[in-house]
LUMKOL-443449 format. One line per 2 residues: their letters; for each residue x, y, z of C-alpha. Coordinates in steps of 0.5 Angstrom, whole numbers, plus 500, padded with zeros to 3 digits. Example, Ala and Ser with C-alpha at 12.3 -4.5 7.8 and 13.67 -1.06 7.14 Angstrom:
2
AS = 525:491:516; 527:498:514
end
This chain:
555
XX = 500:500:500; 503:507:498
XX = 504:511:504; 500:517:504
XX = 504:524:502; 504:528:508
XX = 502:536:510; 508:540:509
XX = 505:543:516; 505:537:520
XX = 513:538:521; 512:545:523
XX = 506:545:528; 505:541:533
XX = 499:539:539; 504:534:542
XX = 511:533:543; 513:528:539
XX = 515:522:543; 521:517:539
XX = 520:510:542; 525:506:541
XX = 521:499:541; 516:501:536
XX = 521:503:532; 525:497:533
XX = 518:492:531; 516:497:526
XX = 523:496:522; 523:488:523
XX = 516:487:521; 515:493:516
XX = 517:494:508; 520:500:506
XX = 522:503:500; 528:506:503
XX = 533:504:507; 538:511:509
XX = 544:507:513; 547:514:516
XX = 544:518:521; 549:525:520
XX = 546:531:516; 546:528:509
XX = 543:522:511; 538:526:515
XX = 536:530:510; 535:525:505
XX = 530:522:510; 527:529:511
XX = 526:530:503; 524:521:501
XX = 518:521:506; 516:528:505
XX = 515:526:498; 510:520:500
XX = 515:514:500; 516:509:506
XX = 522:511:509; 527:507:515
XX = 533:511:518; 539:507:522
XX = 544:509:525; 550:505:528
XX = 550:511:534; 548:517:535
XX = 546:521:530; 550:526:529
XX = 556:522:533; 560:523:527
XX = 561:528:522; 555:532:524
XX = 557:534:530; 564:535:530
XX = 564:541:524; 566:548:524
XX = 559:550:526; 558:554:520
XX = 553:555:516; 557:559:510
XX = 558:560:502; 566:560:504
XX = 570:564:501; 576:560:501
XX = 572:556:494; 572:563:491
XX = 580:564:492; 580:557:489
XX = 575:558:483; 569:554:485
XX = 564:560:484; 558:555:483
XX = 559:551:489; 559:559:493
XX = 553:560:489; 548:555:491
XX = 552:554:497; 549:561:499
XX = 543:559:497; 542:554:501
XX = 544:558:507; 538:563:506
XX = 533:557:506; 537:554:512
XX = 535:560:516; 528:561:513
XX = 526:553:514; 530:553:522
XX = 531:560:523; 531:558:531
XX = 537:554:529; 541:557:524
XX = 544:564:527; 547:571:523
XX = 554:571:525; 559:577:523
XX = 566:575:521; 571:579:521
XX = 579:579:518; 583:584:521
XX = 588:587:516; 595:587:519
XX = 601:591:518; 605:584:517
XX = 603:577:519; 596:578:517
XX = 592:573:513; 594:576:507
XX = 599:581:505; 596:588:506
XX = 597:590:498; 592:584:497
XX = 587:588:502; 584:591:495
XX = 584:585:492; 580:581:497
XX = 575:586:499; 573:586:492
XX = 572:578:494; 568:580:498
XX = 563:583:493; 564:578:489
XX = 561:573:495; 555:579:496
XX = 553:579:489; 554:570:489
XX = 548:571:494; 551:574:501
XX = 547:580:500; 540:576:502
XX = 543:575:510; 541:582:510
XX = 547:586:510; 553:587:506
XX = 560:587:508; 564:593:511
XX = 570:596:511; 572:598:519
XX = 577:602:522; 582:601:526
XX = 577:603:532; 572:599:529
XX = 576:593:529; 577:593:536
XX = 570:595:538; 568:588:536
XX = 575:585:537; 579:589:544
XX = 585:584:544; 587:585:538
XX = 595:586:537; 592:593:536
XX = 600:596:534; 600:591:528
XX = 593:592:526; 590:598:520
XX = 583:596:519; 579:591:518
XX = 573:588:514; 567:585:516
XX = 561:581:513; 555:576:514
XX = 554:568:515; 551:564:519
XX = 553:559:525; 549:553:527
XX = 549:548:534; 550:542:528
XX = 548:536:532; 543:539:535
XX = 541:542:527; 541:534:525
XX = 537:531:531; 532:536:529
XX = 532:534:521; 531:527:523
XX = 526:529:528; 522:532:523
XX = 522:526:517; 519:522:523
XX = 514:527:524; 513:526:517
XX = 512:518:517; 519:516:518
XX = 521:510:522; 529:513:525
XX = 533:510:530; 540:509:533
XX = 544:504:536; 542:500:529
XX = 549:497:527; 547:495:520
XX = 552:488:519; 551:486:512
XX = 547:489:506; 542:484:504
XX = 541:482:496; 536:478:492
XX = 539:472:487; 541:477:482
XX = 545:481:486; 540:487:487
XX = 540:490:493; 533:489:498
XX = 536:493:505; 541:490:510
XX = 542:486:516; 542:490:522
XX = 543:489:530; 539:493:535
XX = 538:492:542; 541:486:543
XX = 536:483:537; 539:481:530
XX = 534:482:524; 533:484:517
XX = 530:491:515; 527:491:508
XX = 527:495:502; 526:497:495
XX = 533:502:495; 538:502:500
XX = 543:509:501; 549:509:504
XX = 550:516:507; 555:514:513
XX = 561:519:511; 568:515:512
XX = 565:509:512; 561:509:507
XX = 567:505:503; 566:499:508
XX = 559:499:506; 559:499:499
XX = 564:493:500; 558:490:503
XX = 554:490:496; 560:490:491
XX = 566:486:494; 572:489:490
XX = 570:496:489; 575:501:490
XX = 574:505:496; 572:513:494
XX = 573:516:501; 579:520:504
XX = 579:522:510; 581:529:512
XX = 582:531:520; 579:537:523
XX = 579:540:531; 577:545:535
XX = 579:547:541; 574:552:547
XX = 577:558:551; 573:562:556
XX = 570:568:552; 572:572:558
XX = 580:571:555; 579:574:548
XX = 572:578:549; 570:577:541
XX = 564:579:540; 563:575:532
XX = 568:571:528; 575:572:527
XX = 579:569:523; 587:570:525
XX = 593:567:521; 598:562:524
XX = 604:562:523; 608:558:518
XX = 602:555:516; 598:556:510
XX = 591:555:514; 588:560:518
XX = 584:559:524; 578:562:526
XX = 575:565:533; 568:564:534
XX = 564:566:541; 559:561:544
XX = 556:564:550; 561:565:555
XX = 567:561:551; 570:562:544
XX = 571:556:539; 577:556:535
XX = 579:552:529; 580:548:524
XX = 586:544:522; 586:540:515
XX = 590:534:515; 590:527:512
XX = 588:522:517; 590:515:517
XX = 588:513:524; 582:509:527
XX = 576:511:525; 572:510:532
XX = 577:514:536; 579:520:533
XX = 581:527:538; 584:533:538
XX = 592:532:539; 597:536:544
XX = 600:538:537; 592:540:534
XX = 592:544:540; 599:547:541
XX = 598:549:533; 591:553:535
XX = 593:556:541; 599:559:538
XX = 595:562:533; 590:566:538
XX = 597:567:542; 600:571:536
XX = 593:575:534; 591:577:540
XX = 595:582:546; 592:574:550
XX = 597:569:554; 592:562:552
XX = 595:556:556; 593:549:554
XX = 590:549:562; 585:554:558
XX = 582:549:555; 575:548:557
XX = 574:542:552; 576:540:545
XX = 573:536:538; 576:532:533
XX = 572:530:526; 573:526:519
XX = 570:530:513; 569:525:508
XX = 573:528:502; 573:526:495
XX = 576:527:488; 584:525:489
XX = 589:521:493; 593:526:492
XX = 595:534:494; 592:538:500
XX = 586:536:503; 587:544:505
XX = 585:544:497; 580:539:495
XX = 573:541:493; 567:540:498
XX = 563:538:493; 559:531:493
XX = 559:525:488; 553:521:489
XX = 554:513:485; 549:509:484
XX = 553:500:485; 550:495:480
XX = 547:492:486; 543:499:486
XX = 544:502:492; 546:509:492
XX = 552:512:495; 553:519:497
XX = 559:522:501; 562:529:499
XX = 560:535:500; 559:541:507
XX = 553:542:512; 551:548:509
XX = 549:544:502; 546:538:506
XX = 538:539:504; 541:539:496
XX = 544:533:497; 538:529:501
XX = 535:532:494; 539:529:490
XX = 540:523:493; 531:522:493
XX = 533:523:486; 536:517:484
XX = 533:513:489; 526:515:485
XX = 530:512:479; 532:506:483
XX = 525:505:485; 522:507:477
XX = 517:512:482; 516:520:480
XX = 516:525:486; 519:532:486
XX = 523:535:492; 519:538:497
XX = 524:540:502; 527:548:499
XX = 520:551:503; 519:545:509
XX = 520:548:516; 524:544:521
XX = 521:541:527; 520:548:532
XX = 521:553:525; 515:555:523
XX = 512:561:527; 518:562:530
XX = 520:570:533; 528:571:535
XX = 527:578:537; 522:576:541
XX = 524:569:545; 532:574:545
XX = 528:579:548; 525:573:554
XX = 532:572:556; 533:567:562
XX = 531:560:560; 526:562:555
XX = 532:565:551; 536:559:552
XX = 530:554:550; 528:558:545
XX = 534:557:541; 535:551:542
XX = 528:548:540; 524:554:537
XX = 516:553:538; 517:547:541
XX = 520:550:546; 514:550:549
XX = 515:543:551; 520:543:555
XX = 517:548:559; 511:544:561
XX = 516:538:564; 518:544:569
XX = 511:546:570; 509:539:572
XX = 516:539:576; 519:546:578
XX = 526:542:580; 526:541:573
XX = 528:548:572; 535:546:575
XX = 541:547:572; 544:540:570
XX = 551:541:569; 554:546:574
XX = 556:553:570; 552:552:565
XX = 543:553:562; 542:547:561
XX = 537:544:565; 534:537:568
XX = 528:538:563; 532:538:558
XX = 535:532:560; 527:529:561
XX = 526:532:554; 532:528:551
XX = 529:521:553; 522:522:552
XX = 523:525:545; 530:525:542
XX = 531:517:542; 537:520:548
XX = 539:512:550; 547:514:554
XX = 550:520:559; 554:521:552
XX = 548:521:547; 546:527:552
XX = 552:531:555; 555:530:548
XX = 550:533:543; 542:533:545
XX = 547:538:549; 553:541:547
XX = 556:541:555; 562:535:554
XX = 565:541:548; 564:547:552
XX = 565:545:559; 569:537:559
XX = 570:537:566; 564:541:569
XX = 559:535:564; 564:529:568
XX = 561:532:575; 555:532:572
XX = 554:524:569; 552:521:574
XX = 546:526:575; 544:526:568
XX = 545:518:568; 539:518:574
XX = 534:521:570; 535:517:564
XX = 535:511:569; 528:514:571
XX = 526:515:564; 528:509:562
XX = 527:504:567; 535:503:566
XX = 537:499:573; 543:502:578
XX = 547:498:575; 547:500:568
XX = 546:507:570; 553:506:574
XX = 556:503:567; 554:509:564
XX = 556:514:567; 564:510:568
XX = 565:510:561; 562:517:559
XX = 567:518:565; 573:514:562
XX = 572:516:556; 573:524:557
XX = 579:523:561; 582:520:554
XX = 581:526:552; 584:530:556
XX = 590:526:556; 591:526:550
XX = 589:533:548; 594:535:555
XX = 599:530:556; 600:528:549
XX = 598:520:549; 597:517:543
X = 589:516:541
end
């Protein structure tokens, strides 16, 4: 039977909070047929979700994890056209990059945030020589005319005094100005938990803790879905098409279905590390030289602390344990060191990530280089693999995914995405819930209209208001909300993305495991012996961590 196409509404209001349960989800996966199966639960996999069952198809999503465990919540955090892919000649990737931007803050304006960027022009040392400051303002315009002006605002040329007013521990003695222009910003896990919320709104069975085990396939080779464990149960998912949206290890899942194929991806390593804002003072993002090194890095505020990034580097380790090194972290520090009149010292360090970005197109060159374009291919067995592309183009390439699978299917059905809110979008009024403040603000930001949820569990519970990890807004209701709704299983599946505590204070969310592993435990029934596990290994695993990022073990 069809599966009925649902109101483009249905995701943006609600009378209910959406409760994920995990049992039905389980006997729907083992019981039902689907058309597609997504294995991957990052942001591309998330989106094709969003764009397959939006366009009437029955849809399963299955992640080994978390979503958003990989990739998806361990990027820049930026939601960007990206200057760097004009200076590398890739005008149409910056133009649709743009696009995509402006319809992330129509679709999820709660979740994706206008943020200035500002490049201090220096005497030396800068990011670039300063007779290239005409060239590059004339970059700028170029990202203006590609589509930047639709945030609003176009780029401007500061004065000195202008410069420090949005940056007051510049270096000013080397400083002669400034440019400033306008992108946006994101919490990227909490961005791919709420796409795939929104797709299981729309009739899509999601879940995590779902480790597919072989890609099955019928007498001639054609693929009919996968194997998959969840929850100690064993059991086949069945499916018209199957796609692998599961970044760099998509080439392991390809091998599933085509022995012998050559592997596609390079994985390329990237982290951050977070100082309190109170040693920077930044007020935007700025982007500072490091010296000797071609890369720059970016200074980012978030609250009461600054994110600082990215490296770019080949990766060639394990795929399951990938962290910032003292090195990574010696090599950020001394580009904020250099930049800013500031001594950053690694006991600043208030938490770190490291991620892989699936890049594709070469074994050879920088990875500094590559294009951030995406390749979608279809195996012989059909299965269609994507992997590539950026945060930003997310939404496109779920598109363009559904596309091919529609071919696989024989099936017609346009996109319905480009004017689709996310889950707490629609309706959604930011300078009313800035102007709020306190913990309306904070909840507002952070589940838009859907806000309203999280507040009924305090009006049931004032204690729930509480905050949950010392020093920081996030609170027990949260916590609550996140096993009730958000398919939240671990301490780490909570501190680590449902909130972005574990990134933005390690060892303040270390105290508070064993808190936050007493309110699963009562949502989830888990008993004090797996409540105690939990909360050790959440424990073990943020001090190694700490210890490779500041003692330099190894990972």
């Amino acid at each position: 039977m069809p599966a009925r196409r649902p109101s483009r509404k249905a995701a943006a209001t609600r009378a209910r909070p959406l409760a994920l349960d995990r049992a039905s989800a389980l006997r729907r996966l083992a019981d039902e047929s689907f058309d597609l199966l997504v294995v991957g639960g990052g942001v591309t996999g998330a989106y094709t979700a969003l764009d397959a069952v939006s366009r009437g198809l029955r849809v399963a999503l299955v992640e080994k994890d978390d979503f958003a465990s990989g990739t998806s919540s361990k990027s820049s955090k930026m939601v960007h056209g990206g200057l760097r892919y004009i200076e590398q000649g890739n005008l149409g990737l910056v133009r649709h990059s743009l696009l995509e931007r402006q319809r992330f803050r129509k679709n999820a304006p709660h979740l994706v945030h206008r943020l200035p960027f500002l490049f201090p022009l220096l005497k030396r040392d800068g990011v670039f020589d300063p007779r290239l400051a005409k060239a590059f303002e004339g970059l700028l315009w170029t990202y203006d005319l590609l589509g930047g002006w639709r945030i609003g605002r176009l780029h401007q040329r500061l004065t000195v005094n202008e410069v420090l007013a949005h940056a007051p521990t510049l270096r000013a003695e080397q400083l002669t100005g400034g440019l400033l222009y306008f992108d946006s910003r994101a919490d990227d896990a909490r961005l791919t938990l709420t796409i795939v919320r929104t797709a299981a709104a729309l009739g899509a069975t999601v879940l995590n803790g779902t480790k597919v085990e072989n890609v099955t396939t019928d007498a001639s080779g054609r693929v009919t879905g996968a194997r998959v464990a969840a929850d100690g149960e064993e059991f086949d998912v069945r499916a018209a098409a199957v796609v692998n949206a599961t970044g760099v290890w998509s080439d392991a899942l390809d091998a599933m279905a085509e022995p012998g194929r050559d592997p596609q991806v390079r994985p390329a390593k990237g982290v951050h590390i977070v100082v309190p804002w109170s040693k920077l003072r930044i007020d935007c993002t700025v982007t500072v030289p490091i010296p000797g090194r071609a890369r720059r890095a970016t200074c980012t505020r978030w609250g009461d602390a600054v994110v600082l990034g990215t490296t770019d580097e080949d990766y060639r380790g394990s795929l399951e344990d990938v962290l910032c090194t003292k090195e990574e972290m010696d090599f950020l520090l001394e580009g904020a060191n250099t930049a800013f009149d500031v001594r950053l010292t690694p006991d600043d360090v208030l938490g770190s990530i490291a991620g892989l970005r699936p890049l594709v197109g070469g074994k050879e060159g920088a990875t500094l280089d590559m294009s951030r374009d995406h390749r979608i291919t279809v195996g012989r067995g059909g299965m269609v693999t994507v992997t590539g592309g950026k945060l930003t183009t997310s939404r496109h390439m779920g598109e363009l995914v559904v596309d091919e699978v529609m071919k696989v299917l024989g099936r017609k059905g346009r996109s319905r995405t480009v004017n689709l809110p996310l889950l707490g979008g629609a309706g959604y009024d930011a300078e009313a819930v800035a102007a709020s403040g306190g913990i309306a603000a904070h909840l507002g930001e952070r589940y838009g209209t859907e806000a309203r949820f999280v507040h009924d569990l305090i009006a049931e519970d004032a204690s729930l208001a509480e905050p949950v990890v010392p020093g920081m807004p996030y609170t027990r209701a949260e916590v609550v909300y996140a096993a009730r709704c958000e398919l939240a299983r671990s301490v780490d599946d909570v501190l680590s993305r449902r909130t972005r505590a574990r990134l933005f204070g390690r060892d303040a969310s270390a105290e508070a495991a064993q808190a936050v592993g007493e309110l699963l435990g009562a949502e989830l029934g888990l008993t004090p012996q797996q409540i105690d596990a939990q909360v050790a290994e959440y424990r073990a695993a943020v001090a190694h961590e700490k210890s490779v990022l500041l003692e330099g073990v190894s990972a």
